[in-house]
N, C-alpha and C positions, 0 to 999 in steps of 0.2 A: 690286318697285317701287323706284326708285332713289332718292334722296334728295330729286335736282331734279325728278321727277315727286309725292314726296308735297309737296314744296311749292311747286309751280305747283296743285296740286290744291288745297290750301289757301287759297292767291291766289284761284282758280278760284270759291270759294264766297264768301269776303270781299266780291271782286267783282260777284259774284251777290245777296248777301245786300241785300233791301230795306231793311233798319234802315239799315244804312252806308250807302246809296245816298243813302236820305231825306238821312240827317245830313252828308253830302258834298253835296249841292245846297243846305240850306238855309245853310251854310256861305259855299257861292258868291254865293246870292240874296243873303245878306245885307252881300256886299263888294260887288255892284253895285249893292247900294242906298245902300252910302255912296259909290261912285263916281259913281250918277247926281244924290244930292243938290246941289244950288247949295250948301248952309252947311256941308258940308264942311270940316272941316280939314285943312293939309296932314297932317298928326299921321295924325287917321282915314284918309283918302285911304293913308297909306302902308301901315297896319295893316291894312288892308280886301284890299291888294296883298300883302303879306305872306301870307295865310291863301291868296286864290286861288294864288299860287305853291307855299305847301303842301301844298293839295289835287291838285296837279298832280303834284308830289313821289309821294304816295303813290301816286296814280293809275300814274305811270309804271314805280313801284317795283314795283306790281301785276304789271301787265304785262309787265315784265322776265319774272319770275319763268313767268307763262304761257309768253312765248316761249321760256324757255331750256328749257323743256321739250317745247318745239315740235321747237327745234332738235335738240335728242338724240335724238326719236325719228327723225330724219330721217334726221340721221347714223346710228346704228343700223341703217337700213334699208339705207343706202348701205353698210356695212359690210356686211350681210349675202348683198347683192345682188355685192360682190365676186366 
């Protein structure tokens, strides 16, 4: 197993893992709940923005790592089928 397969595999359970899932949604709920507030401040409002862009961060970061291991077995395959 290649490097980018054990850590897409990795990704793979992070991802998977309901603790982190919970704790990435309540993350979110609780930036849209300072977004939906009226008493807001711009202060909160930015901060609230701040963590959803994190969350997204990681999220994407995730997924990197799944796909590049997507992509190598593909390439792989295509090499083999040479």
């Amino acid at each position: 197993m290649s490097d980018i397969e054990i850590k897409a595999a990795e990704a793979r359970r992070l991802s998977d893992d309901l603790c982190f899932q919970e704790i990435m949604g309540e993350i979110e709920a609780g930036a849209m709940a300072v977004f939906r507030a009226a008493h807001s401040t711009p202060e909160q409002i930015l901060a609230a923005h701040e963590k959803v862009r994190a969350v997204d961060v990681i999220r994407n970061a995730i997924k990197a790592r799944i796909d590049s291991a997507t992509f190598e077995q593909r390439k792989n395959q295509q090499r083999g089928n040479d």
